[in-house]
C-alpha positions as a Markdown table, in Angstrom:
| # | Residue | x | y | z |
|---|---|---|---|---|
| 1 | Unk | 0.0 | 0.0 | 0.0 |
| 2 | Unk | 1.2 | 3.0 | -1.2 |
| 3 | Unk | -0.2 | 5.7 | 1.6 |
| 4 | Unk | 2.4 | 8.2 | 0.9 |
| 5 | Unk | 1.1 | 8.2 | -2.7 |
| 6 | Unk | -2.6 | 8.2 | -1.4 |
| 7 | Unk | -2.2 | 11.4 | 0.7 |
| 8 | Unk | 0.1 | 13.3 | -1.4 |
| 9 | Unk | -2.8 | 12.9 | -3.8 |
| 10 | Unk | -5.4 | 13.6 | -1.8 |
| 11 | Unk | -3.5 | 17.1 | -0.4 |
| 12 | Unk | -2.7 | 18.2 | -4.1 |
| 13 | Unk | -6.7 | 17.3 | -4.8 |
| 14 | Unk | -7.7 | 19.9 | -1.3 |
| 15 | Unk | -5.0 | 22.9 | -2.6 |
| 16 | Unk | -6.6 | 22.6 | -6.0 |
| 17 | Unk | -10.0 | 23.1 | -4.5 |
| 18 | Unk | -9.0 | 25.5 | -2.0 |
| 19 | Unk | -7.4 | 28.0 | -4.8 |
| 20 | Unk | -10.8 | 26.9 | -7.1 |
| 21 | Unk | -13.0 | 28.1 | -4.3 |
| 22 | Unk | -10.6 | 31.5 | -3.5 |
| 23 | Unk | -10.8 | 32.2 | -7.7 |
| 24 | Unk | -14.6 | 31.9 | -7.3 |
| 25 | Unk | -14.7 | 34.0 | -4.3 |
| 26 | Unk | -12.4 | 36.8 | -6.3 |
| 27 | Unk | -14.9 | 36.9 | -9.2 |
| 28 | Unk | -17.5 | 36.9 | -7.7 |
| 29 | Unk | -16.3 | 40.3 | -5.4 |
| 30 | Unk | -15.8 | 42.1 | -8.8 |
């Protein structure tokens, strides 16, 4: 089992959403 793999994964997947989420919020201001 690679769990190193798994989580690296899974943190690139919750900084992706996090900047989709701060994008959204920086449209939506203007």
């Amino acid at each position: 089992m690679n769990w190193l793999f798994l989580s690296a994964k899974g943190f690139k997947a919750a900084v992706n959403r996090m900047q989709l989420s701060s994008l959204m919020d920086r449209y939506s201001a203007i």
